[in-house]
C-alpha positions in Angstrom: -35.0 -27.2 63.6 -36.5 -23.9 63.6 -37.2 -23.7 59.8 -40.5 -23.6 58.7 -41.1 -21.5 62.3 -40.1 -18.5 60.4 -40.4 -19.7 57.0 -44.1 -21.4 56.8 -45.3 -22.8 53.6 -48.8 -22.3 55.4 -50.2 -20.7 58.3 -53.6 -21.1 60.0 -55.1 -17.9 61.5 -57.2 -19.3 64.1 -59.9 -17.2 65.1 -59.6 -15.4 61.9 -62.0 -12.1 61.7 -63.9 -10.1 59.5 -64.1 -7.5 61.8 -60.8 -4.9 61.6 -60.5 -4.4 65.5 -59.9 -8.4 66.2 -56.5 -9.4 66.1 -57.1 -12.4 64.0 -58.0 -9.4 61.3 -55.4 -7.3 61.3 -52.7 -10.5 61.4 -54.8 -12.0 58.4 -54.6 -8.8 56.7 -51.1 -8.1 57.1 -50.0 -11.0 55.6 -52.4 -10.6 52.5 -51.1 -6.7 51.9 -47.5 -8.1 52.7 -47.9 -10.1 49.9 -46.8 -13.5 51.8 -46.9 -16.1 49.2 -47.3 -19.1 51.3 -51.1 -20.7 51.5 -53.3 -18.6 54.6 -56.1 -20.7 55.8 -58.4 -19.1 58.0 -60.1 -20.7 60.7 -63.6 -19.6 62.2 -66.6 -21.7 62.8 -68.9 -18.7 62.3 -67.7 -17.7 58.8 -67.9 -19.1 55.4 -65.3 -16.3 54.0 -62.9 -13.8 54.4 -61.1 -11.3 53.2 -61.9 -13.6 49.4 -60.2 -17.2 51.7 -62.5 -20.1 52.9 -62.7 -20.1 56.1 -62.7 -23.8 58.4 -64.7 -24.8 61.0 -61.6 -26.1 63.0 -58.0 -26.8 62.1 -58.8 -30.5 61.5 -60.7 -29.1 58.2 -58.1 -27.6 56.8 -56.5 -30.0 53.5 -53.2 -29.8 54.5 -50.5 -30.2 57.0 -49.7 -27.1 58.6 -46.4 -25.5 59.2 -47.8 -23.0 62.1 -50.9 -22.0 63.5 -51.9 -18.4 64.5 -53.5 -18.7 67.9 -55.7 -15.3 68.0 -58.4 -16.4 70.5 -59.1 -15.7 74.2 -56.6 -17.1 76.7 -59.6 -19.7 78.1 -59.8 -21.5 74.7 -56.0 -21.7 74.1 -55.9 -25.4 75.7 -58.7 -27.2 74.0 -56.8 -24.9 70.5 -53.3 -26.3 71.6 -55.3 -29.5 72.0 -56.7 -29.8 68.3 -53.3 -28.2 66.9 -51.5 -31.0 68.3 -54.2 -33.9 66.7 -53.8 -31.8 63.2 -49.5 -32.4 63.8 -48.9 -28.6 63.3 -45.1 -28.3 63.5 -45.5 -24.9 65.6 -48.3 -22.5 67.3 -47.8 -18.9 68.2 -49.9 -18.5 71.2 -50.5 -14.7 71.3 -52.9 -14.6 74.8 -51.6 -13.5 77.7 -53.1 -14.6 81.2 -51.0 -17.7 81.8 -47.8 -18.2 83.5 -47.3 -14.8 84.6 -50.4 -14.7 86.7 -49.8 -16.9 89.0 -50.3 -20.9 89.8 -53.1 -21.3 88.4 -51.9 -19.7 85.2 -48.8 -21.7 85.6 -50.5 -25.0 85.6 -52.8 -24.2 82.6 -49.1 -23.0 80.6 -47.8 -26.4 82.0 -50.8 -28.5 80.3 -50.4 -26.8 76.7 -46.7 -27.7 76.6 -47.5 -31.1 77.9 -49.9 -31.5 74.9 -48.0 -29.7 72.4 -44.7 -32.3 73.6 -46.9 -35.0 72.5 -46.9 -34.8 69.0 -44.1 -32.9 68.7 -45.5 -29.4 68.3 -43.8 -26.4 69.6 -44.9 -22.9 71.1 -43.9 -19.9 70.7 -45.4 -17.7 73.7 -47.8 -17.1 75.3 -48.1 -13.6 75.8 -46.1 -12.7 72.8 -46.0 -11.2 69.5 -44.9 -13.6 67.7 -42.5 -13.5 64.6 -41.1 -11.3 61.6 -39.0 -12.5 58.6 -38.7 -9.9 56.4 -37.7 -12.1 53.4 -40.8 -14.1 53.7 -43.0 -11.6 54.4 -44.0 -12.8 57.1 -45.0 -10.5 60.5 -47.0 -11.1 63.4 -45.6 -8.2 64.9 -46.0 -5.3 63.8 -48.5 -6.1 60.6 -49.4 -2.4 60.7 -46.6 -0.9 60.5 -46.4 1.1 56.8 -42.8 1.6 56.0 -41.1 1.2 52.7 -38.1 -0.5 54.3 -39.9 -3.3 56.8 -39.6 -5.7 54.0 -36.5 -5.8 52.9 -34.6 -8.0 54.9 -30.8 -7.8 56.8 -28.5 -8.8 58.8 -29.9 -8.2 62.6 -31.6 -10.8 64.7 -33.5 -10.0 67.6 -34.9 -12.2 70.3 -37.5 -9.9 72.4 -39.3 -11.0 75.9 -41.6 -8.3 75.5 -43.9 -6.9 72.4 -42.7 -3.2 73.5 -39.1 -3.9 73.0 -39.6 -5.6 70.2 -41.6 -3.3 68.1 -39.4 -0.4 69.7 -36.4 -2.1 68.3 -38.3 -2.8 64.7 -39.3 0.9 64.5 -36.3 2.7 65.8 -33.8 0.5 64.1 -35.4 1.2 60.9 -35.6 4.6 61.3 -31.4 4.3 61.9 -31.2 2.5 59.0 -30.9 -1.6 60.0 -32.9 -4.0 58.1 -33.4 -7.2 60.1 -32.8 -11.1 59.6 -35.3 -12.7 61.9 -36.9 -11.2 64.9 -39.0 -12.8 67.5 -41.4 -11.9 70.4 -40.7 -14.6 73.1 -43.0 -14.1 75.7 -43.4 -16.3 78.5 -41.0 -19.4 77.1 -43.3 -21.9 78.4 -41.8 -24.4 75.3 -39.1 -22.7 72.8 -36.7 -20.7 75.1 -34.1 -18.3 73.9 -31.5 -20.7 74.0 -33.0 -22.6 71.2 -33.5 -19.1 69.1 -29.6 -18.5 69.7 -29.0 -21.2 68.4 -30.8 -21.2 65.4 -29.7 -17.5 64.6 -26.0 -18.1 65.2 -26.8 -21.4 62.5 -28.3 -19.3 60.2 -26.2 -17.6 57.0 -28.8 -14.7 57.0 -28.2 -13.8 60.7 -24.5 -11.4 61.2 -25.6 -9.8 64.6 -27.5 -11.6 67.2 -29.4 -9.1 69.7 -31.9 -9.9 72.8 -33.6 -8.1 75.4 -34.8 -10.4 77.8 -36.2 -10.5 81.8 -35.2 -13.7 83.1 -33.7 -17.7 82.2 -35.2 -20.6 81.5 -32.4 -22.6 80.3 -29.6 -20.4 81.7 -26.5 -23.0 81.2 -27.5 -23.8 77.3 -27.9 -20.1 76.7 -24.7 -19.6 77.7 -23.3 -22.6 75.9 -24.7 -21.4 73.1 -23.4 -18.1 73.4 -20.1 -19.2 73.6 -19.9 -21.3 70.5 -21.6 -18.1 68.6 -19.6 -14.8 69.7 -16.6 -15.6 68.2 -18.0 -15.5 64.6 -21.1 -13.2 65.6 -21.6 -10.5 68.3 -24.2 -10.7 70.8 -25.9 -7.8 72.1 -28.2 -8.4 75.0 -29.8 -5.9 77.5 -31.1 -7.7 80.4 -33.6 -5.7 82.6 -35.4 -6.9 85.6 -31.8 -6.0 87.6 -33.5 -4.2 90.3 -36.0 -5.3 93.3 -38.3 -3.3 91.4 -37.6 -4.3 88.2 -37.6 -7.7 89.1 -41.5 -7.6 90.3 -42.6 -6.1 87.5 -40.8 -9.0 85.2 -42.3 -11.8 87.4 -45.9 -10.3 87.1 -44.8 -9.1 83.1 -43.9 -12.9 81.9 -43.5 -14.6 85.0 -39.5 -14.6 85.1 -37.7 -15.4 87.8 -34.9 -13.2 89.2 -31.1 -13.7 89.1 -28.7 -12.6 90.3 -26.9 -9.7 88.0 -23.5 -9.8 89.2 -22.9 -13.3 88.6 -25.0 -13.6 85.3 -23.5 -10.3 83.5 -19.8 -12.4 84.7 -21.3 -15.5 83.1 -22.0 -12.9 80.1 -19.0 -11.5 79.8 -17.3 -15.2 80.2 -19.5 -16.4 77.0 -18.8 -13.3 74.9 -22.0 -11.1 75.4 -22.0 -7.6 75.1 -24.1 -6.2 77.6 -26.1 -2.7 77.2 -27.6 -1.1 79.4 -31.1 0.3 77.8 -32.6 -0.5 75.2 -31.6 2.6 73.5 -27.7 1.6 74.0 -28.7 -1.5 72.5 -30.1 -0.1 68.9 -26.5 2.1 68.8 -24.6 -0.8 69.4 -26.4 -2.4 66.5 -26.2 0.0 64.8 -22.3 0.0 65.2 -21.9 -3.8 64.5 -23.9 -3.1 61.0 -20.4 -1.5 60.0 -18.6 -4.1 57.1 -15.3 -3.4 59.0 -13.9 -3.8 62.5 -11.5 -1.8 64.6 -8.6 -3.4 64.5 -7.3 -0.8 67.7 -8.3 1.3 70.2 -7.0 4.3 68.5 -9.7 6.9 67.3 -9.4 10.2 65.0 -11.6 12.6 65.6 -12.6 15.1 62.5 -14.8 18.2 63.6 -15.8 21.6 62.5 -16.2 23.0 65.9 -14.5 22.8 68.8 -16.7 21.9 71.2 -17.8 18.8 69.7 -14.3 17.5 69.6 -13.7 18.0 73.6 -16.9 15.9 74.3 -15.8 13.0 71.9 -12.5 13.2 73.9 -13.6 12.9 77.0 -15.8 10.0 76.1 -12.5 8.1 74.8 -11.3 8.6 77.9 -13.6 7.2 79.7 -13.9 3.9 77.6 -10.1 3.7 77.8 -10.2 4.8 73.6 -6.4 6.1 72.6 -6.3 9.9 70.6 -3.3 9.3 69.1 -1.8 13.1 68.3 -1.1 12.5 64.6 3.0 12.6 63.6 4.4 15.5 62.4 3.7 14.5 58.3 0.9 13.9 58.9 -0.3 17.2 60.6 1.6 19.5 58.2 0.0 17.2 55.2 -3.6 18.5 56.8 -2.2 21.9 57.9 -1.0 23.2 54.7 -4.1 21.4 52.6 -6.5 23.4 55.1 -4.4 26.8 55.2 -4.7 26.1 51.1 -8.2 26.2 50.4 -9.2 29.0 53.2 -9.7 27.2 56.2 -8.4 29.9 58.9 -7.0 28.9 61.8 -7.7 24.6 61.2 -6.3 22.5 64.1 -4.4 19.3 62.9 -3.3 17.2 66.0 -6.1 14.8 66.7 -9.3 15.4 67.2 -8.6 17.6 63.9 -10.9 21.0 63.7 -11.6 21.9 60.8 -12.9 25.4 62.0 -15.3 26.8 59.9 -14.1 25.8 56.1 -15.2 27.7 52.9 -19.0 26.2 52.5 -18.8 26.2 49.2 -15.8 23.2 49.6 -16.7 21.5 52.4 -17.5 18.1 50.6 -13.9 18.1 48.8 -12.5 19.2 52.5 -14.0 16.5 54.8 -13.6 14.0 51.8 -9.5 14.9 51.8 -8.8 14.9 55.3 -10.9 11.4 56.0 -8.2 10.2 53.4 -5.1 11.9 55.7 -6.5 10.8 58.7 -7.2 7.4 58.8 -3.6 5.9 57.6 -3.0 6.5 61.6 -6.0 5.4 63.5 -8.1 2.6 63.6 -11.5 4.4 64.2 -12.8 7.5 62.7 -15.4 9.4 64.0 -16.8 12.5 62.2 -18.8 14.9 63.6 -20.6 17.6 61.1 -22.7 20.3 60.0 -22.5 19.4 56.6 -26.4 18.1 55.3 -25.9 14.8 55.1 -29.1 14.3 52.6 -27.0 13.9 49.6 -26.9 10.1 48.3 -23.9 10.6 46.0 -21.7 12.8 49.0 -22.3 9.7 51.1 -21.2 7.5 48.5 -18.0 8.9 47.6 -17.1 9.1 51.7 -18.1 5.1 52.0 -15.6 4.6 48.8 -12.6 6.5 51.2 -13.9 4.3 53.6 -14.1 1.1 51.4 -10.3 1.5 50.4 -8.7 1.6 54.3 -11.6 -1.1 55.4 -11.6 0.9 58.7 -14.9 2.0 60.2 -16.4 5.5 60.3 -18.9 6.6 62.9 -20.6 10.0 61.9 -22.7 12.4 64.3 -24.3 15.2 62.2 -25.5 18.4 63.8 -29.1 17.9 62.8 -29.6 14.3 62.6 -32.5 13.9 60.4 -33.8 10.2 60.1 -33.3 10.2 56.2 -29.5 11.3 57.1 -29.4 8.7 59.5 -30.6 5.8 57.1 -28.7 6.9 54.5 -25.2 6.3 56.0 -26.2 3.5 58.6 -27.3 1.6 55.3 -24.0 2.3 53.4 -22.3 0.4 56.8 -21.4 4.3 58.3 -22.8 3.9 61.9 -24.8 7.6 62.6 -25.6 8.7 66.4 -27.3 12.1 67.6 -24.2 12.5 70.3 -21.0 12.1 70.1 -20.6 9.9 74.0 -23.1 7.3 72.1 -20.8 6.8 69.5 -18.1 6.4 71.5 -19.5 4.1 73.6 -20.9 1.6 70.6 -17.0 2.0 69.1 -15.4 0.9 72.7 -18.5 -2.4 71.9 -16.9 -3.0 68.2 -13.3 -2.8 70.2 -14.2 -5.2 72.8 -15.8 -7.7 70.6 -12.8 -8.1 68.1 -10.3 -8.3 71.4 -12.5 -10.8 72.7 -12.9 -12.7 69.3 
């Protein structure tokens, strides 16, 4: 249903630019450096050319059906654009104006006519007040079309469904910097026609989608969301933060995108009931994606803990604690195997039990060290979670500790003393989740835990 939404054979930019501070520019241009090989028609009545395209008068000029139409134009001429969109039989518009529904009646009424038109010939909107879209594999990005970094085009796994441009483009930026590559992800806005029922559905449908994400302010179609949900968590997880829980944060959603407030108790039980994995900030939603991009799935609540100083290890036990997470103390072969290997190559006083402490070991051997007691350790947990000082830049070290990974299919979490971003990417891409604290990686394993007791 949602196809050619993110995968257009064409696009019309209307109110297409020459001038680099217009947002019909910079979305033009972004495309064209993107390399998006689908056909760009501009549309301007004021301009012959641009950027080397023809440029149309009005959409009805244009030679071709179009797949979706770029509205970047001033909230007052939206209608009479919706209006001609709908004449031309566009299949969808992405109405980037705010100024509608959240402003009030009048607003309201003005959002109620577009959907009316658009519902006439069968044109849906994405919006208003939105970003729009970004499909990585079709270059495509309405987004962030700015944004220079060498991974944004290479597409992955993670979908994400945003009701505001700030969340979204936090999510794009910091998830790339922690190494996720994304699926689909789309700025919602208001929902005044396509709702984030309908992109849950498409995304659990879809082959390229594995992890479903959302942060959103209110319902519009509150029982097919969760419908949706349901049929979806059992083969994908759903992450969702949901804000607006607060009197406070409530107002500020109505007067952000005009949603309506509900009540959090009885939606996070409907949630819970439907298989959604609620996070609390937008920050615990990025770690829990970042834990879901793991190939493997806890099949226990029982976590080892490798460390090479102490303090570390009583943090990460406390935090298993408190998300009900089991430290096995490791049986007695298994602690002498790791004893006498660490007493062996110089470690002084090491500390086998679970978390194991690896105190201090020879520099010169740590990579042979950590690799060898990974290897020990995981034939009696279900979890591992490694926490080191060793520089984590090397590509061919974190290769050989995804292969000891790859031969138990357990996961393995990793917080590194300095957690650089190239650290991070490296082992997040290789499926290792990487966090800056030990309690956040805790928490996103306890997320992976509950998912696969719930699936």
């Amino acid at each position: 249903m949602l196809e050619r939404l993110f995968n257009p054979a064409n696009v019309a930019i209307i109110g297409a630019s020459t001038n680099p501070m217009k947002s019909g520019s910079r979305f033009l241009k972004g495309l064209i450096d993107a390399k998006y090989e689908g056909r760009l028609y501009p549309v301007n009545p004021k301009t012959e050319k641009i950027m080397n395209l023809e440029s149309y008068k009005s959409i009805q000029d244009v030679p071709e059906e179009i797949d979706l139409a770029i509205l970047a134009i001033p909230n007052s001429a939206t209608l009479a654009a919706i209006t001609e969109c709908a004449k031309k039989k566009v299949k969808f518009v992405i109405v980037h104006a705010a100024g509608f529904g959240e402003t009030g009646p009048e607003g309201r009424e003005i959002q109620a006519k577009m959907v009316a038109v658009a519902r006439s010939s069968g044109m849906r909107i994405v919006g208003p007040n939105c970003m729009g879209i970004y499909n990585p594999e079709a270059r495509f990005d309405t987004i962030m079309p700015y944004l220079n970094d060498p991974e944004k085009n290479e597409s992955g796994t993670v979908a994400f469904v945003g009701q505001s441009g700030w969340g979204t483009e936090t999510v794009i930026q910091e998830g790339l910097n922690r190494g996720l590559n994304f699926s689909k992800v789309i700025s919602m806005g208001n929902q005044c026609d396509l709702t984030i029922a309908e992109y849950f559905e498409y995304l659990g449908a879809d082959p390229k989608t594995g992890i479903i994400s959302s942060y959103m302010e209110g319902l519009v179609d509150g029982r097919r969301l969760i419908q949706a949900a349901k049929e979806i968590s059992s083969k994908k997880p759903i992450i969702v933060w949901k804000s607006g829980q607060t009197q406070s944060g409530a107002k500020a959603a109505a007067s952000h995108t005009g949603s309506l407030a509900s009540s959090d108790p009885i939606l996070q039980a409907a949630f819970k009931q439907a298989g959604i994995i609620s996070a609390d900030s937008i920050l615990e939603l990025l770690d829990f994606l970042v834990a879901f991009n793991s190939p493997y799935l806890p099949q226990g609540r029982r976590i080892g803990i490798l460390v090479e100083a102490g303090g570390g290890a009583v943090a990460a036990a406390d935090a298993c604690e408190k998300e009900g997470l089991i430290l096995p103390r490791f049986s007695n072969g298994i602690r002498a195997e790791i004893t006498g290997y660490l007493l062996k190559v110089g470690a002084p006083k090491p500390a086998a039990g679970n978390p194991v402490d690896l105190v201090w070991p020879p520099y010169g051997e740590t990579p042979e060290i950590i690799q060898k007691c990974l290897e020990i350790m995981f034939s009696e947990i279900d979890t591992l979670l490694w926490m080191t000082y060793f520089p984590l830049a090397d590509e061919k070290f974190a290769a050989s500790v995804a292969e000891i990974r790859d031969k138990v299919k357990k996961p393995l979490f990793v917080v590194p003393a300095n957690p650089l971003s190239q650290a991070l990417r490296i082992y997040a891409r290789r499926g290792m989740p990487t966090f800056t604290r030990p309690e956040h990686a805790v928490k996103a394993i306890s997320a992976l835990v509950r998912f696969v007791e719930m699936s």
